[in-house]
C-alpha positions as CSV (number, residue, x, y, z in Angstrom):
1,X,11.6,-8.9,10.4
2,X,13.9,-11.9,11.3
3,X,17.0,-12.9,9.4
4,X,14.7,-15.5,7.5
5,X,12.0,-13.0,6.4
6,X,9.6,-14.0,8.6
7,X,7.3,-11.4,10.6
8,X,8.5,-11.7,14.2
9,X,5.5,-12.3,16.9
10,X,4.9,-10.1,19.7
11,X,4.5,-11.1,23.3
12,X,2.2,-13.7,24.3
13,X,-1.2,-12.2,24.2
14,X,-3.6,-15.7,24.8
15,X,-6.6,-14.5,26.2
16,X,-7.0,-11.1,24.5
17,X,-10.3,-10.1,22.5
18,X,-9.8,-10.1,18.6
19,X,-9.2,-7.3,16.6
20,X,-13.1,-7.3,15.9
21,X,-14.2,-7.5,19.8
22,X,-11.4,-4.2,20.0
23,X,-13.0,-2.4,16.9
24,X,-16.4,-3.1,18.2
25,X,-15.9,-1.8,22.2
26,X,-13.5,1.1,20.8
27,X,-16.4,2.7,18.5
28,X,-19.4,1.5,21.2
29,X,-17.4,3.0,24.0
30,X,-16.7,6.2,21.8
31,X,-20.2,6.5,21.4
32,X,-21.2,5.7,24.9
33,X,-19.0,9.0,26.2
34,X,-20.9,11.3,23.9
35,X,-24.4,9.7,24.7
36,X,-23.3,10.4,28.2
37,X,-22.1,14.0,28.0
38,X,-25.3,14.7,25.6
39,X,-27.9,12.9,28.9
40,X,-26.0,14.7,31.5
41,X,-26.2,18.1,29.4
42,X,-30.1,17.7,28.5
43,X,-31.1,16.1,32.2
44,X,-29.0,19.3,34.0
45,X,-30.8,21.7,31.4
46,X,-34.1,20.8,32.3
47,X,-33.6,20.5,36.0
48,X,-32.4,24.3,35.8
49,X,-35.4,25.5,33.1
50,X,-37.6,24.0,35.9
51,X,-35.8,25.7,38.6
52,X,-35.9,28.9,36.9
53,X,-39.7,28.3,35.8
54,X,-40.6,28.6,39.8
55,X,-38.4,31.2,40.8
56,X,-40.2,33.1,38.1
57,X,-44.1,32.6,39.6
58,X,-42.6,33.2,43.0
59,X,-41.5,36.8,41.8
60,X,-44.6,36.8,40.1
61,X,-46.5,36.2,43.0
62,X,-44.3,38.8,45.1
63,X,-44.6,41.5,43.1
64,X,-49.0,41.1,43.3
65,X,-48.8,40.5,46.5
66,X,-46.4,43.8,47.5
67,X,-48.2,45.9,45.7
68,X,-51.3,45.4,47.2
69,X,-49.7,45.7,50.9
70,X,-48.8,49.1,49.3
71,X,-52.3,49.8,48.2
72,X,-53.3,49.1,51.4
73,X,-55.1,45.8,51.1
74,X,-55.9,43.1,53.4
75,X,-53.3,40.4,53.3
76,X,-54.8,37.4,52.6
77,X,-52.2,34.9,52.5
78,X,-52.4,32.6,49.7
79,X,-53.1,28.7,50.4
80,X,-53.9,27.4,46.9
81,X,-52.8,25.2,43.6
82,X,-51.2,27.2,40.7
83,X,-51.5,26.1,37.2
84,X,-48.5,24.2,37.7
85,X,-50.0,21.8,40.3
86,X,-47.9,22.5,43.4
87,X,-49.3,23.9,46.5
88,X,-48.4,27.8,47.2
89,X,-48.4,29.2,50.5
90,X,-47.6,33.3,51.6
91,X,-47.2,35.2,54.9
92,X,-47.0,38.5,56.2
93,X,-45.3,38.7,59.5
94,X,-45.9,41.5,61.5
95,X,-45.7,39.9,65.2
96,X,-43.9,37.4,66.9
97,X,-46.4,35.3,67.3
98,X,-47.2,35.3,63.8
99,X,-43.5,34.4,62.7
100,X,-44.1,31.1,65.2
101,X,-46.9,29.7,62.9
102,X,-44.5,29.7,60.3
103,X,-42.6,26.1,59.2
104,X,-39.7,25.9,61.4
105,X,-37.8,25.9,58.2
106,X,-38.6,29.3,57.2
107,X,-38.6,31.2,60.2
108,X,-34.4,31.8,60.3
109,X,-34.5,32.6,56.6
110,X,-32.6,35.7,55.5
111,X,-33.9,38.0,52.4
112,X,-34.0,36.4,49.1
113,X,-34.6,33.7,47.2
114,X,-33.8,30.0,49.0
115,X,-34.2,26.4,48.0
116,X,-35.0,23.6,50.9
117,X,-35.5,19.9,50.8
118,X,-37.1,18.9,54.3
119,X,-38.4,15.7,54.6
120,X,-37.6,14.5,51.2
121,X,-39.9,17.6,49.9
122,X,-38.4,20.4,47.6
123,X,-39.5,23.9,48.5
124,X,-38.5,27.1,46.9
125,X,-39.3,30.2,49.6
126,X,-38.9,33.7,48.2
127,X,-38.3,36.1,51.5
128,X,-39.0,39.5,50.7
129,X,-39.6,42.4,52.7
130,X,-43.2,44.8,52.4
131,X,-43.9,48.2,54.5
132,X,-45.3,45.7,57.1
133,X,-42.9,43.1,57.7
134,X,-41.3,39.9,56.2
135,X,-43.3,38.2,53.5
136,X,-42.4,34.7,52.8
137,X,-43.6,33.1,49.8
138,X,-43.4,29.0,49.9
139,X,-43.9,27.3,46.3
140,X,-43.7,22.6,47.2
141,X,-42.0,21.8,44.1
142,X,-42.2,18.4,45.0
143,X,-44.0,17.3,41.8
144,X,-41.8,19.3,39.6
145,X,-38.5,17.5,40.6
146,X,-40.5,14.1,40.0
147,X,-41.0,15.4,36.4
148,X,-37.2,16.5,36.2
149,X,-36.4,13.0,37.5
150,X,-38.4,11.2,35.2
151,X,-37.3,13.5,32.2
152,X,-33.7,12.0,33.6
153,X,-34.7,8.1,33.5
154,X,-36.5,8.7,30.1
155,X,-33.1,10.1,28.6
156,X,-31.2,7.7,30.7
157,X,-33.2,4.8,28.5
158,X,-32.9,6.8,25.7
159,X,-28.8,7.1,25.8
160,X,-28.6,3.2,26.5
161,X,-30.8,2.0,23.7
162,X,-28.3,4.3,21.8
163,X,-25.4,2.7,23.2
164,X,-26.7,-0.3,22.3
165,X,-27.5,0.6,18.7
166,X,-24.2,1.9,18.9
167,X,-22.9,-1.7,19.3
168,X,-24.8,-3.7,16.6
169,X,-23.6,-0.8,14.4
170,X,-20.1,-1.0,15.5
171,X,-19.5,-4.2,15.5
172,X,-21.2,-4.9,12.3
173,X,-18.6,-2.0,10.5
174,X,-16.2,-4.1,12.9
175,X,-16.7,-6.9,10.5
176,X,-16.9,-4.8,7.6
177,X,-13.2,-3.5,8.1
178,X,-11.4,-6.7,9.1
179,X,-13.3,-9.0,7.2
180,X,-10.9,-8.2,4.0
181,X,-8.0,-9.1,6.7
182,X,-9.7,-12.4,7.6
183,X,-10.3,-13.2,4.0
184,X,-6.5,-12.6,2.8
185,X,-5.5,-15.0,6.2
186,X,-8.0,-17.7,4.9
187,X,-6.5,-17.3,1.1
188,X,-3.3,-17.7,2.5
189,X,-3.4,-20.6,4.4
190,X,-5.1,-22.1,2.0
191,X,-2.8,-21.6,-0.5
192,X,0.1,-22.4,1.9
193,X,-0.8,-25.1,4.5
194,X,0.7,-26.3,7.4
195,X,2.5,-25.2,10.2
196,X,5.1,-22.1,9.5
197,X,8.1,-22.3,11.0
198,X,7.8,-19.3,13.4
199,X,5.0,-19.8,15.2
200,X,3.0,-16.7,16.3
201,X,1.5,-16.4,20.2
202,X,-1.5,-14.5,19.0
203,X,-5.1,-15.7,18.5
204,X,-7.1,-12.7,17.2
205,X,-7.5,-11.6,13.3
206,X,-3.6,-10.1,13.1
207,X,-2.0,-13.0,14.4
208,X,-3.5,-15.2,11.7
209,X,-2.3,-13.0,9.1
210,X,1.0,-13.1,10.3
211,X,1.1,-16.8,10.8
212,X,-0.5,-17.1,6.9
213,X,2.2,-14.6,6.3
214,X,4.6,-16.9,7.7
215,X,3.5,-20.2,6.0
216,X,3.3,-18.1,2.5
217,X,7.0,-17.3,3.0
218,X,8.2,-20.5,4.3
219,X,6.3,-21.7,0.8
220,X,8.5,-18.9,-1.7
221,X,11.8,-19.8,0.3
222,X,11.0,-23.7,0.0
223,X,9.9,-22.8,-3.8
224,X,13.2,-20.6,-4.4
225,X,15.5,-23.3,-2.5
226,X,14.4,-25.9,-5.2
227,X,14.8,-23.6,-8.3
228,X,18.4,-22.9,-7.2
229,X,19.2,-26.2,-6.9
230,X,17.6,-27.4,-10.0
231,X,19.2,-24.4,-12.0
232,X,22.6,-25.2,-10.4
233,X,22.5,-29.0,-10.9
234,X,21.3,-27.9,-14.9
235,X,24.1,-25.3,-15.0
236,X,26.3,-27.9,-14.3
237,X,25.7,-30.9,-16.4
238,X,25.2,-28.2,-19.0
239,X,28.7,-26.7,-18.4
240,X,29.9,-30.3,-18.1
241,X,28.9,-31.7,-21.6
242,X,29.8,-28.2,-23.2
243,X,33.5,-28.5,-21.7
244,X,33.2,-32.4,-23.5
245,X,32.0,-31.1,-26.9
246,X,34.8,-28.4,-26.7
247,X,37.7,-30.9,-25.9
248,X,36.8,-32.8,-28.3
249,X,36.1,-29.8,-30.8
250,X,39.6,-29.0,-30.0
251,X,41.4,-32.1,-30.4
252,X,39.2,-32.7,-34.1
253,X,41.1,-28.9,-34.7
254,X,44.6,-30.0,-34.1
255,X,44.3,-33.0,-36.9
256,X,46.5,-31.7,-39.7
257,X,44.9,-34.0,-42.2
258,X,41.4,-32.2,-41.2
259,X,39.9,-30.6,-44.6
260,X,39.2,-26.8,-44.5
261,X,35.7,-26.8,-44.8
262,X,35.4,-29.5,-41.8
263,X,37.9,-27.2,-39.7
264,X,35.8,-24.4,-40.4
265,X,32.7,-25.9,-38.8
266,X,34.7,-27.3,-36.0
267,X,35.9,-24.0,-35.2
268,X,32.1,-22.6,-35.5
269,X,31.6,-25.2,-33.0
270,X,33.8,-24.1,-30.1
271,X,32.6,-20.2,-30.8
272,X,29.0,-21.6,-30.2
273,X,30.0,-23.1,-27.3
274,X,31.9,-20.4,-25.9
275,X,28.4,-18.2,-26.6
276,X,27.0,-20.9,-24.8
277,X,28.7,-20.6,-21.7
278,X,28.7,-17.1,-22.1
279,X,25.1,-16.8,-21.9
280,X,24.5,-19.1,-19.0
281,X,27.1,-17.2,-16.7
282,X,25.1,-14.0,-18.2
283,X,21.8,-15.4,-17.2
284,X,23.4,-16.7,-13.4
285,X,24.5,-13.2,-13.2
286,X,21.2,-11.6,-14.1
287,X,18.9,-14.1,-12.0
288,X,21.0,-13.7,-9.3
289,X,21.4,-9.8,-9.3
290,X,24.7,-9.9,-8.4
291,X,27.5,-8.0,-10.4
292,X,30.2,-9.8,-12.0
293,X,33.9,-8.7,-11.8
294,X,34.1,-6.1,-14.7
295,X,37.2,-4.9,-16.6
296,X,38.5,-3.1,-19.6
297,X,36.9,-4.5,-22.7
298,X,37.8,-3.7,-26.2
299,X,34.6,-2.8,-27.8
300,X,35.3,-3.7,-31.2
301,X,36.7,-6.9,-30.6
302,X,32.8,-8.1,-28.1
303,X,31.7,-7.2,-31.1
304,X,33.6,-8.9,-33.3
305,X,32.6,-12.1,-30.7
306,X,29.3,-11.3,-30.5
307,X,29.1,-11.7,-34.5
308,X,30.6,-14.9,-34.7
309,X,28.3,-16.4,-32.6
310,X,25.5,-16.2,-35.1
311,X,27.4,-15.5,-38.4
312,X,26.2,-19.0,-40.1
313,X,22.4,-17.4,-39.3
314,X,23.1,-14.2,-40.8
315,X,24.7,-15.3,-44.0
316,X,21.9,-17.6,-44.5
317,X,19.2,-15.0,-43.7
318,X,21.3,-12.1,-46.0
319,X,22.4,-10.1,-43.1
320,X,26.0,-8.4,-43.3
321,X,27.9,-6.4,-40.7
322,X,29.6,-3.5,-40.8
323,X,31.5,-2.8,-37.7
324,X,32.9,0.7,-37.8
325,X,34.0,0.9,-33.8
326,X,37.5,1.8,-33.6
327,X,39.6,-0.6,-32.0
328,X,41.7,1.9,-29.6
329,X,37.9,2.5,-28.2
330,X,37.7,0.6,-24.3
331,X,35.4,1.1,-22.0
332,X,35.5,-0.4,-18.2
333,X,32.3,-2.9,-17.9
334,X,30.8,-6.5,-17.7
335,X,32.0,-8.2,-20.6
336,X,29.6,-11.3,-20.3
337,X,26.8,-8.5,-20.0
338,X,27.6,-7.1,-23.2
339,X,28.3,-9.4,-25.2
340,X,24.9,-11.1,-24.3
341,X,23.1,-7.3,-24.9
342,X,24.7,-7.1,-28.7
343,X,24.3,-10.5,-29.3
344,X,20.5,-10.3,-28.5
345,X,19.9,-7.1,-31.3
346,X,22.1,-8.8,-33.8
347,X,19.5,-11.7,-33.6
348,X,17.4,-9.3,-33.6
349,X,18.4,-7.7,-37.0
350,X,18.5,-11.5,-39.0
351,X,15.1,-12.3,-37.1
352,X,13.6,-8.8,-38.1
353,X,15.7,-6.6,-41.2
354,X,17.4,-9.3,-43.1
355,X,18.0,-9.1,-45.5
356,X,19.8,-5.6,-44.7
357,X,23.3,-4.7,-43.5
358,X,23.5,-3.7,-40.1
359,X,26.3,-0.9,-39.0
360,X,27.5,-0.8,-35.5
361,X,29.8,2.5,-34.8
362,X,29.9,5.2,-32.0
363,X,27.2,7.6,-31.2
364,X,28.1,10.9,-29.4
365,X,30.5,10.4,-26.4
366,X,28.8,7.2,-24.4
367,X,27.0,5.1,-26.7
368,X,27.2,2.9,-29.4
369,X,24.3,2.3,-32.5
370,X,23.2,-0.6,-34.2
371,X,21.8,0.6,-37.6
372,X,20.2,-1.2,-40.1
373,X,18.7,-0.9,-43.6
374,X,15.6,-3.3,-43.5
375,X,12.1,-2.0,-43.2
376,X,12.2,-0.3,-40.1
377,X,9.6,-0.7,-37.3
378,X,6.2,0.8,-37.2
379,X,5.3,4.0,-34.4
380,X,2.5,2.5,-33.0
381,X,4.8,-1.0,-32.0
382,X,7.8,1.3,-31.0
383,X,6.6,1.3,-27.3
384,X,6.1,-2.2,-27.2
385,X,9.6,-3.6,-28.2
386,X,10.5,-4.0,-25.1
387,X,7.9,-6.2,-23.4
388,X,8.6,-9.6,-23.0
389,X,6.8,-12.2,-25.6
390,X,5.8,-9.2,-28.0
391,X,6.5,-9.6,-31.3
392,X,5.6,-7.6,-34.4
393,X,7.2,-8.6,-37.6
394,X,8.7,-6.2,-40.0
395,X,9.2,-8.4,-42.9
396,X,7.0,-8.9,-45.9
397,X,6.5,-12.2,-45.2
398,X,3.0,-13.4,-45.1
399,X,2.0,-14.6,-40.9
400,X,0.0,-17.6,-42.2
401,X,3.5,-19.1,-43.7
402,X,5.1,-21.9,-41.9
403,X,8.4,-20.3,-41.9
404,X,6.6,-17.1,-40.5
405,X,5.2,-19.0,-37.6
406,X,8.2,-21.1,-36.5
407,X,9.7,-17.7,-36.2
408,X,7.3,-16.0,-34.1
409,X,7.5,-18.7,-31.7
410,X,11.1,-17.3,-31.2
411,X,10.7,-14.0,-31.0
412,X,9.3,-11.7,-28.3
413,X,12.6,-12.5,-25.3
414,X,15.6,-11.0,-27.5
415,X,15.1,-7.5,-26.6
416,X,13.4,-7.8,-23.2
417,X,16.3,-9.6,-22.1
418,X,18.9,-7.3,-23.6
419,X,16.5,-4.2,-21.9
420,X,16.9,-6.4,-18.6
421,X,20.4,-6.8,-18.7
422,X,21.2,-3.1,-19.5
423,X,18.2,-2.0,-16.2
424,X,20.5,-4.2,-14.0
425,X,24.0,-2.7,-15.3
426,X,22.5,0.9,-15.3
427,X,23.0,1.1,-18.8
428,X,20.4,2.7,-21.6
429,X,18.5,1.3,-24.6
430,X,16.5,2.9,-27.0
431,X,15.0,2.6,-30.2
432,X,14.3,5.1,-33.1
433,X,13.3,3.9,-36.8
434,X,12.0,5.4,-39.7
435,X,10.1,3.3,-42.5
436,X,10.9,5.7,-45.8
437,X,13.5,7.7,-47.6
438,X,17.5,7.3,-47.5
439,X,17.2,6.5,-44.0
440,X,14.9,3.8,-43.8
441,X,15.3,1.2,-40.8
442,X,15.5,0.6,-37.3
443,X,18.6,1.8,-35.2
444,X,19.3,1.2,-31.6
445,X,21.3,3.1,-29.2
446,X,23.3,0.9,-26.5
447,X,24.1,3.8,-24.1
448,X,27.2,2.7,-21.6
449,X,28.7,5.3,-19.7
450,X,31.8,5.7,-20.0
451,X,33.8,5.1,-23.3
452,X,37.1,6.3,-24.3
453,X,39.8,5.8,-26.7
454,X,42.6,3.8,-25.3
455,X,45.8,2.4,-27.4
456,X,46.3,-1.0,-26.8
457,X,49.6,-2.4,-27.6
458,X,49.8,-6.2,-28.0
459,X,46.2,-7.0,-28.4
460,X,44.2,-7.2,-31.9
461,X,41.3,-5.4,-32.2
C-alpha cells in the first residue's frame, strides 16, 4: 500500500481476460489434459488388445497346422475367413519355386512373428519352421485396425464433449467463486461513487475491487478529514469560552466584598471548568491514540481533584468519600488519564450506590480500590459493566419514575470510557461486588503499574 492507504495498481494489463475467463480456461484446460491422457491410454490399449488378439489365432493356427506336418498330413494351405472376418492365408515352402509364389513381402522374412503395412494394408505373418520347410502364416488385419481407428474417433468425440462439459461446468463454478468478489465491488461503488483518486489499469473482476477499494477509502479519509476539523474547530470555541468563564470566575474571586457563600460557588466554578478542559484534552488524547507527556503524580491529591469536580452531586445524592491513599504514595503516569478514569467511577458511585460512602485506598502493591457500601451489583450484570450504553440500576428506585428515567438516559458511557482509557494506557479494571453481609457493595480495582511511596517536600498532599 501507498503512503495514502490506497492499494497500489499493478502494470497495465488492458486487454487481459477477467478473472472469470482465467478461472474458466484454468479448470477446462485442467480437465482437457486428463481427458487427453485417459483417450490416449484407452485408444493405445485397445490397439495392443487387438494386436495381441491376432498374434494369438496365428499361433493358434501354427500350432494345428505343425502338428499335422508332423503327423504326416497333406499340407493344404489355408485361404479362408476366420471368425474375425479377415482373410488368412499359409504356406509350406519346400522348393524354390514355391517360395516365388509367395508375396514379395514375405519371402525375405526371418523366423518369428512380423507386422507389415504394404499398400496401406496391415498384415501380421507368423514365420515358423516345420520338418519340411518354412511355414508362413499371413493373417490381413486390415479390418481390425479400422475398428481400432474408429474405437479412437469414437473416444476422441467422447473426450471433447467432455472437454466441453468441462467448460459450461467451469465456468459456471467460475461465476460461483468470483461472483461474491463482483458483488462486494458493486456494493462498494455504490456506496462510494465516483472516481478514486488512484486510478487502477486493470479491467477484470480484481481491478474493480481495488478501484471500489480505492473510492471506499478516499470516502473514510474524506469522512475522517471533516471530523477532525469539526472536532478541532468545537475544541476550540469550547476551550475559548471556558478560558472566558474562568477569567471572569477569577476576577468575581478576587472581590473582597464577595460573600462566602457566593465565593464558594465561584470557586466550584473554576474546578468545573478545569474538569472541563481536563476531560476534553483526555478525550483528544484518547480519540487520537496518542500518549500524552506523563509525570509523577501524587495519587492522593487526583483524587482529591477528581472529587471536587462532582462534590455538589454527591452531597446532594448522599454520597461521602473517604480517601485513605497516603499522600507520600506517587506513581509515574498520565495525569489527564487518570483523573478522567476516577472521575468516571465516582460518578459512577452517586449515579449507582448513593446514598453510601465510598473508600478509595491501596490495594496490594499496584493498584488502588474504590469501595462502596450501597447495594452492590448483581452476578449475572457483572460481565456487562463494561459495555458501552448498558446500564443496570442498583437502586431501589422504581424504573417507571421520572427521576429513574432521566437517569438512565445518562448512564451506560461512565465505565466504558474509564475501561477505554485504562485499554489504551495498559492499565487494569475490574470489578467484584457482593450484595449481603458486612461487606455489601461494589468495589473496583484501578490496577496501574507501578506505585510507590515517595516523600514529597513542598507540595500538599
Amino acid at each position: 500500500m501507498n503512503q495514502s492507504g490506497h492499494i497500489p495498481p499493478g502494470p497495465s494489463v488492458r486487454g487481459r481476460r477477467s478473472l472469470t475467463e482465467r478461472v474458466t480456461w484454468a479448470l477446462t484446460g485442467l480437465v482437457a489434459v486428463f481427458a487427453i491422457l485417459l483417450c490416449t491410454v484407452a485408444y493405445l490399449t485397445f490397439d495392443h488388445m487387438e494386436d495381441e488378439l491376432v498374434n494369438s489365432i496365428l499361433a493358434t493356427e501354427a500350432t494345428d497346422l505343425l502338428a499335422g506336418i508332423e503327423e504326416g498330413r497333406d499340407f493344404v494351405g489355408t485361404n479362408h475367413e476366420t471368425d474375425l472376418g479377415p482373410l488368412m492365408q499359409s504356406w509350406l515352402i519346400t522348393n524354390d519355386q514355391e517360395r516365388r509364389s509367395l508375396p514379395a513381402a514375405l519371402q525375405t522374412l526371418p523366423r518369428g512373428m512380423h507386422l507389415l503395412e504394404p499398400d496401406g494394408m496391415t498384415w501380421h505373418v507368423l514365420v515358423a519352421e516345420s520338418v519340411r520347410g518354412p511355414l508362413y502364416i499371413l493373417y490381413d488385419a486390415t479390418g481390425n485396425e479400422r475398428r481400432v481407428v474408429a474405437f479412437g474417433l469414437i473416444v476422441l468425440a467422447l473426450g471433447m464433449l467432455s472437454v466441453a462439459a468441462a467448460y459450461a461446468l467451469a465456468r459456471w463454478l467460475a461465476k460461483l467463486a468470483v461472483g461474491p468478489m463482483v458483488d462486494l465491488a458493486d456494493r462498494l461503488s455504490s456506496w462510494a461513487p465516483g472516481a478514486p483518486d488512484l486510478q487502477v489499469r486493470r479491467d477484470d473482476e480484481a481491478g474493480r475491487l481495488i478501484e471500489a477499494f480505492n473510492r471506499v477509502q478516499a470516502k473514510v479519509e474524506e469522512s475522517m478529514a471533516f471530523e477532525r476539523e469539526f472536532a478541532s474547530n468545537l475544541s476550540h470555541e469550547i476551550r475559548t469560552a471556558l478560558a472566558a468563564l474562568r477569567t471572569d470566575a477569577e476576577m468575581l474571586s478576587l472581590q473582597a466584598q464577595l460573600p462566602d457563600g457566593a465565593k464558594r460557588r465561584v470557586d466550584r466554578m473554576q474546578l468545573h471548568v478545569d474538569a472541563i478542559q481536563t476531560s476534553i484534552a483526555a478525550a483528544e488524547n484518547l480519540a487520537h491514540r496518542s500518549e500524552m507527556s506523563v509525570k509523577e503524580v501524587g495519587l492522593r491529591q487526583c483524587l482529591d481533584e477528581a472529587w471536587m469536580g462532582v462534590e455538589m452531586e454527591a452531597q446532594r445524592r448522599g454520597l461521602s468519600l473517604v480517601n485513605n491513599v497516603p499522600g507520600e504514595v506517587v506513581a509515574v503516569l498520565d495525569p489527564y488519564a487518570l483523573l478522567m478514569v476516577a472521575r468516571n467511577l465516582i460518578r459512577n458511585a452517586i449515579e449507582h450506590a448513593a446514598p453510601a460512602t465510598l473508600t478509595v485506598a491501596l490495594r496490594g502493591a499496584n493498584a488502588i480500590s474504590f469501595r462502596d457500601n450501597g447495594p452492590g451489583i448483581p452476578a449475572e450484570v457483572l460481565p456487562l459493566i463494561f459495555q458501552r450504553y448498558y446500564s443496570a440500576g442498583r437502586r431501589d428506585t422504581g424504573s417507571d419514575a421520572p427521576d429513574a428515567r432521566q437517569e438512565d438516559r445518562r448512564r451506560g458511557l461512565g465505565l466504558a470510557i474509564a475501561k477505554q482509557i485504562c485499554d489504551h494506557h495498559g492499565w487494569g479494571l475490574a470489578v467484584e461486588s457482593d450484595r449481603r453481609g458486612p461487606d455489601r457493595g461494589a468495589e473496583f480495582i484501578l490496577s496501574l503499574g507501578s506505585i510507590e511511596a515517595k516523600p514529597t517536600p513542598g507540595r500538599e498532599i
